[in-house]
LOLO-686826 format. One record per residue (C-alpha): residue in one letter; x, y, z. Coordinates in steps of 0.05 Angstrom, whole numbers, plus 5000, padded with zeros to 4 digits. Layout:
<pts>
AXYZ;...
</pts>
This chain:
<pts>
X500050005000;X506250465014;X509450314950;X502950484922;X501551124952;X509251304926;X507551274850;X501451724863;X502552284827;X501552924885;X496453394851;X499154224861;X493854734892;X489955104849;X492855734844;X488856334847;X487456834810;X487056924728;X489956274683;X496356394649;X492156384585;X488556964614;X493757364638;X497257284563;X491457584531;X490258104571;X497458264565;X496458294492;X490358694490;X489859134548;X497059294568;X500259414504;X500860174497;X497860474447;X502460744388;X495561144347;X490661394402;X485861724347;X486061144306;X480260824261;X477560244236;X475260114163;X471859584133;X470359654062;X465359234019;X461459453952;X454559773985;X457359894066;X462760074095;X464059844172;X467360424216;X469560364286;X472460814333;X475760754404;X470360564455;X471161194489;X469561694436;X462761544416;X456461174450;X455560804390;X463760634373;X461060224312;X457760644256;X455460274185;X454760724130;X453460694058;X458360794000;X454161433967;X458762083968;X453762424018;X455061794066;X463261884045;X462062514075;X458062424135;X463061844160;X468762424154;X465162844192;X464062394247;X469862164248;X473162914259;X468163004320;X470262354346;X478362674347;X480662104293;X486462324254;X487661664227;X484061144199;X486360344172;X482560044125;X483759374084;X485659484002;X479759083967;X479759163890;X478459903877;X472460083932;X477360423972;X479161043929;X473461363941;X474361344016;X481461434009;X480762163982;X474662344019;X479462184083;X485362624047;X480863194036;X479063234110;X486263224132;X484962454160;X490961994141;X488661334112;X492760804129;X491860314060;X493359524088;X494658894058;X489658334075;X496157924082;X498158284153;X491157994181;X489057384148;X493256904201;X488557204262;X481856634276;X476456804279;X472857564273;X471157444201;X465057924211;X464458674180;X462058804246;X468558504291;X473858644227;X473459384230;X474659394310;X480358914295;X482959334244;X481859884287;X486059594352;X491359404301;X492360044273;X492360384343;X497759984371;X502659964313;X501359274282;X499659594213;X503559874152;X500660284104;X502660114034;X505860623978;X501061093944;X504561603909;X502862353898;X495962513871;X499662783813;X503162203806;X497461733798;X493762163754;X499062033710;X499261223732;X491461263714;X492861483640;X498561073639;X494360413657;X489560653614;X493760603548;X496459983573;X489659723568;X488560033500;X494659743478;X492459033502;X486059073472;X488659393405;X493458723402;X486958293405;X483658543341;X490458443307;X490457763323;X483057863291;X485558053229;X490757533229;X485356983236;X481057303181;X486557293128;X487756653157;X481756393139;X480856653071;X487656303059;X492157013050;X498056903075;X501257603079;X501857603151;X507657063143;X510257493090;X512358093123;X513858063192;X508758673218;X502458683182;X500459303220;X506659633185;X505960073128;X505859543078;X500859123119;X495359723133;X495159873057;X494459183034;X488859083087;X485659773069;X486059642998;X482658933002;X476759273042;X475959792989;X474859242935;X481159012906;X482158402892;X487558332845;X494958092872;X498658412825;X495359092844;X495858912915;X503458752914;X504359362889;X502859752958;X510059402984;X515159863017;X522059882987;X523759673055;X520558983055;X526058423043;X520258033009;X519557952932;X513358292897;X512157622868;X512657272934;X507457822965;X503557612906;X502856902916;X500057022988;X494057442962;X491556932923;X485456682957;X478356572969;X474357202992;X468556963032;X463857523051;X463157303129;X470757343142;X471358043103;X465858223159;X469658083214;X476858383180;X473159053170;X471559083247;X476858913266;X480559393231;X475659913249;X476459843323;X484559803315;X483960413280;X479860673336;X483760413391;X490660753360;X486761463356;X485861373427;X492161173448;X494661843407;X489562183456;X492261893518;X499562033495;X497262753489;X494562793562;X499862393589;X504963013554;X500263463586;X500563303663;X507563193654;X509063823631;X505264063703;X511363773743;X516564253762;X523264013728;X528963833768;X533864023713;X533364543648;X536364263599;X538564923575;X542865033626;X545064283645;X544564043571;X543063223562;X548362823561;X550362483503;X545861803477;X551561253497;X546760633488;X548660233420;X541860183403;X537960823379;X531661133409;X526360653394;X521361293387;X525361543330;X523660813298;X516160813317;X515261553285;X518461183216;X512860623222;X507561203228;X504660803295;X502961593326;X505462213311;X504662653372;X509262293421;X514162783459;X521062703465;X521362093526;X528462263535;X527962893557;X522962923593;X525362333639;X531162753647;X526863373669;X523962903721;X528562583745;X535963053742;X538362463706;X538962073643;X535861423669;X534061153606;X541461053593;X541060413645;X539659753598;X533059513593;X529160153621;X529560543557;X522460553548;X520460463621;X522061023648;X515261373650;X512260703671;X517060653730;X515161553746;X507861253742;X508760833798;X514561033844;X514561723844;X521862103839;X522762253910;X524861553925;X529161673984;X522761924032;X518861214027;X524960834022;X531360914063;X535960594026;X536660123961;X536159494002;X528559724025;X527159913949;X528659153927;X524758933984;X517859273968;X519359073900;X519458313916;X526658313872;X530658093938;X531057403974;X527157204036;X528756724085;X524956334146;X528656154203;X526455744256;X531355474319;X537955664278;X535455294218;X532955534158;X526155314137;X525655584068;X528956144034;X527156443957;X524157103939;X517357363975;X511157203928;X508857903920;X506958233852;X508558933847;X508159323778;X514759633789;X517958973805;X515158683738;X517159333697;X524559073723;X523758503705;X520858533636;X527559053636;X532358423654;X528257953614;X530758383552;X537858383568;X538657633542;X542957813477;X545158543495;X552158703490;X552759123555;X554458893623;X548158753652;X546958273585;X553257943601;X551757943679;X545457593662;X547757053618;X552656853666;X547556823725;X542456383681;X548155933671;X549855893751;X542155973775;X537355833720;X532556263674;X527856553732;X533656733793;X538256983736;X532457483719;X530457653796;X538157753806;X538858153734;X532758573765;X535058723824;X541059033804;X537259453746;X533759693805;X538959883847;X541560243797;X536060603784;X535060793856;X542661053864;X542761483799;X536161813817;X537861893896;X545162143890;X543562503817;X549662183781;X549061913715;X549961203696;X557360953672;X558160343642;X566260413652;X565160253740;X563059443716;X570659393672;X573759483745;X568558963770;X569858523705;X578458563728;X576858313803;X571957743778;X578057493726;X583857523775;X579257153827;X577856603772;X584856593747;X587756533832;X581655963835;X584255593770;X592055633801;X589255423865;X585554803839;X591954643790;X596854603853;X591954163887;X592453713823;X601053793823;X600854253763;X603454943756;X600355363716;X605655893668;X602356533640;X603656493563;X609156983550;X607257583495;X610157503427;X614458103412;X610358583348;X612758443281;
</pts>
């Protein structure tokens, strides 16, 4: 009985007072200090928006209120009287601009979240509890507001999009027209290599207006085209069904359409740039000279007659920016895109280049969990400056500069995609030194690179033939003839 009573396990007091489980949460709720005092709660859906306050503001410390401007308004409002001077609210599809300016115009700073920061919390999956969780988030510091530019700035990013979109939709009904030739067996799209060229557009123009003769046809070519006459005039031998001349009129009609207003957007984009202060006359700090071995691609689209009221890119990057950024490889054309959606004053949101690669998603990640590391790659995030760098280092495959070369070495090291993530992030870095410090690009800093990179492959190679019992002798120079 003794020996049993000694294996009894001896059960400890209850202790008294709150559980440990209690006294963590209201560690984590009640006696963390609070970072925003006057902060708000959003929730934001289609037809109501959920607003909450701090409990001690307002009877009532969760309002609903309807999406109508005059509701916009009233929620401001109320929100002043309650002493808020800052408000969180969760970034679903486009629902929150509205909101977002309303709170601008009444001098309350919206605090624009990613769903991402919240979605790991259980439970309060409510309109009702969401908005006072956003709300107790916000006030003690758990939340970061995400990068909007200037209001300028995304005017400017709104036209942009826009004639992204136009462009997008214009390449649809040339694919249109390529299926309607297609099907009346005219091969002239594999003749020439651009049938929305100046040879292409007459062709299709002059089949629309009735011809139907080849010879009279293939005699619309441009000197320019390497193709025969009598090779253009074996593909426009073909049948001419009525349906599929239907459907090659529309869709030439709307690409018509769709470049007029793409001219229309290029002329308001020229517009609201000109409404930016410049950061350099080039009258008095001239542009430096073109060093890039290829030419301006505008100067090739004005040739092709795509649209004839495009402004000198060039120089007005360099107005905005102080600098000739378009002289980095692979952002010749991007640098509007890239003004669009960064801004110019890139040293205010981000510190230093290492937190511009970061938002951008262009930088590796890594989870570490008791000294080990779990997993380790680049953050899944999609950012439309990080893709504008790498559709920049995606084009570098067969340039001749360094970044070309620097790329082609990396894909053979790391592969296709980590060669253009590492090709990316130093096109971005770049980007963010030249326009910070306001010092142009110079291709002659990566030949001192390219020296330290061969002596430490040519002290690797000695190194590996000493291991083998070789020696390795330098050929000597033959004296000149």
């Amino acid at each position: 009985m003794a020996q049993e009573n000694k294996h009894k396990k001896t059960r400890r007091p209850k202790a008294k007072g709150p559980s440990r489980r209690k006294q963590r949460k209201g560690m984590c709720l009640e006696d963390r200090p609070a970072l925003e005092p006057n902060a708000a709660g959003i929730d934001i859906g289609a037809r109501e928006i959920y607003v909450a306050v701090p409990p001690d503001r307002d009877p009532h410390p969760v309002r609903v209120f309807h999406t109508f401007t005059e509701d916009l308004q009233a929620m401001a409002q109320w929100l002043k009287r309650c002493g808020i001077t800052t408000a969180a609210m969760e970034s679903t599809g486009v629902y929150w601009i509205p909101l977002y300016d309303v709170l601008e115009a009444h001098r309350i700073e919206p605090c624009l979240t990613h769903a991402r920061h919240m979605k790991n919390v259980p439970g309060r999956r409510t309109d009702w509890h969401e908005c006072q969780w956003l709300q107790y988030l916000h006030s003690v510091g758990l939340l970061r507001a995400a990068f909007r530019p200037d209001a300028e700035v995304c005017a400017v990013r709104a036209v942009l999009r826009q004639r992204q979109e136009l462009v997008e939709m214009a390449g649809q009904h040339v694919q249109h027209m390529q299926k309607a030739l297609t099907q009346m067996n005219l091969q002239i799209q594999h003749v020439i290599s651009d049938i929305t060229g100046t040879t292409g557009l007459a062709i299709i123009d002059a089949i629309l207006d009735g011809e139907r003769s080849p010879t009279v046809l293939a005699r619309l070519r441009d000197p320019r085209i390497q193709a025969s006459a009598e090779t253009i005039q074996k593909s426009l031998v073909g049948t001419w069904q009525p349906e599929h001349l239907f459907v090659l009129r529309q869709s030439r009609l709307l690409f018509r359409t769709y470049q007029q207003e793409i001219v229309k957007c290029d002329q308001e984009i020229e517009r609201r740039i000109g409404t930016f202060p410049p950061r350099v006359d080039p009258q008095q700090k001239p542009l430096p000279p073109d060093h890039k071995r290829h030419r301006n691609a505008q100067k090739k689209r004005k040739k092709q007659g795509r649209s004839e009221n495009e402004f000198d890119l060039r120089t007005e990057a360099y107005k905005l920016f102080g600098v000739d950024a378009t002289q980095v490889p692979g952002l010749e054309m991007s640098v509007l895109p890239l003004f669009s959606e960064v801004g110019r004053d890139l040293s205010h949101k981000w510190p230093t280049s290492a937190h511009f690669a970061s938002w951008l998603g262009l930088c590796p990640d890594n989870d570490i969990s008791g000294g080990r590391v779990l997993w380790k790659g680049t953050r899944r995030i999609q950012t439309r400056a990080g893709q504008i760098f790498r559709m920049a280092a995606y084009a570098l495959h067969r340039s001749p500069t360094p970044l070309g070369s620097y790329l082609r070495r990396m894909k053979s090291k790391l592969g296709p995609r980590a060669a253009t993530t590492a090709t990316a992030h130093k096109i971005a870095v770049i980007f963010y030194t030249i326009v910070t410090k306001q010092v142009e690009y110079n291709e002659s800093i990566w030949a001192q690179r390219d020296l330290h990179r061969e002596k430490r492959l040519a002290d690797k190679i000695k190194r590996q033939a000493q291991q083998l019992g070789y020696k390795l002798v330098p050929l000597e120079e033959k004296p000149a003839a």
